[in-house]
C-alpha positions in Angstrom: 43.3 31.4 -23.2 42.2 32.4 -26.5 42.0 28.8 -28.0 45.8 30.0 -29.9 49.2 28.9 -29.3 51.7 30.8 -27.5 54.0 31.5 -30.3 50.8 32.1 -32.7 51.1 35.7 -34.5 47.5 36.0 -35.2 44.8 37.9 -33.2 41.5 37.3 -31.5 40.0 38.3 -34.8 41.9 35.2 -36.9 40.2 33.1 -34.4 37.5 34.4 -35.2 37.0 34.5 -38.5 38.0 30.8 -38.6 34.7 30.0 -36.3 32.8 31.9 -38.9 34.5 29.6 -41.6 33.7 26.7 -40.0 30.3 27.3 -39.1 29.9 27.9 -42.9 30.7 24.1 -43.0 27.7 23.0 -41.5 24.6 22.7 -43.7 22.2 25.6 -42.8 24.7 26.6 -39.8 22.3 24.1 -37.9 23.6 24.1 -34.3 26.6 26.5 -34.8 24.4 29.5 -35.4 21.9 28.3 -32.5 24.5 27.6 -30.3 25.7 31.4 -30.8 23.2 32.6 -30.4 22.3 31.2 -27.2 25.4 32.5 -26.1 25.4 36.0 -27.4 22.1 36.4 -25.8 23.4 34.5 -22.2 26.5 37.1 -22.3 24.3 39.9 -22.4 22.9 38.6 -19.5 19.3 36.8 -20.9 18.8 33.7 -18.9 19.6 30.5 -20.5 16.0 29.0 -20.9 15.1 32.4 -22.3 17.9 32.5 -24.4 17.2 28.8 -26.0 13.5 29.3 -26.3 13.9 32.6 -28.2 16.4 31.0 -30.5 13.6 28.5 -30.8 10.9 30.9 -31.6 13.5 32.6 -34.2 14.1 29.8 -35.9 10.6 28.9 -35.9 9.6 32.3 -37.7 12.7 32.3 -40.0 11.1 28.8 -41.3 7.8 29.1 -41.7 6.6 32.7 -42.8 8.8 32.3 -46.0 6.8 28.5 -46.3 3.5 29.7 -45.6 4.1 32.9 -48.3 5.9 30.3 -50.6 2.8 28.1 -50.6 0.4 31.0 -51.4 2.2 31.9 -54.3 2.6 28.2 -55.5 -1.1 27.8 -55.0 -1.6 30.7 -57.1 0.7 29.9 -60.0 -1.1 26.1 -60.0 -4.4 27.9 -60.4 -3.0 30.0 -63.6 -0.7 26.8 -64.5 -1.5 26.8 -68.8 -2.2 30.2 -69.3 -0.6 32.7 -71.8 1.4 35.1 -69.4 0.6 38.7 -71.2 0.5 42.6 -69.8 -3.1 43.2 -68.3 -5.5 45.0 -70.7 -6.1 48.4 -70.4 -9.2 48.9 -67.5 -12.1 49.9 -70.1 -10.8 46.4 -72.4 -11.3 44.4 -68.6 -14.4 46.3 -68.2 -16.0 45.4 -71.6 -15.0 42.2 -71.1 -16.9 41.6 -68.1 -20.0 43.0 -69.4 -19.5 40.6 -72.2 -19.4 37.7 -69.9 -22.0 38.8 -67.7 -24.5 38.9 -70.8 -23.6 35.3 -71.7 -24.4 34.0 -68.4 -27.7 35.8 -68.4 -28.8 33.7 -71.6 -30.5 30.9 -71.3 
């Protein structure tokens, strides 16, 4: 049975989209979205340890490739943290400016 009463009108797909709703009630669809997609993967025949330990290894990328690019770009704002944001100057301005800074390192 398809979870609906006998004398229900609606469709498989009602059902459905109420499972979607209610996974939406969960905070970060923790548990609902792992559990489905254990089972999706099962149905299409992946064994279950498979299944769980590449739901594992999903979750597990999802999490911390946007942390380990997130710190990089926090460390990077922390080193510039109290500098005028501006556009770049032109390449020959950089250029001369180097050369300007190079010559007042080289005096003593």
């Amino acid at each position: 049975m398809s979870g609906t009463s006998a004398g229900d009108e609606r469709g498989p797909e009602s059902a459905a989209d109420e499972q979607v709703i209610d996974a939406a009630k969960v905070p970060g669809g923790i548990g609902v979205l792992d559990a489905g997609l254990v089972g999706m993967l099962v149905l299409y025949g992946v064994p279950a340890s498979q299944a769980t330990a590449a739901t594992v290894v999903c979750h597990g990328i999802a999490l911390w490739v946007p942390a380990m690019w997130g710190t990089l770009a926090f460390l990077l704002l922390q080193r510039s943290r109290g500098q005028p944001t501006g556009l770049r100057p032109p390449r020959e301005e950089r250029a001369r400016l180097r050369r300007e800074r190079r010559a007042r390192r080289v005096k003593p």
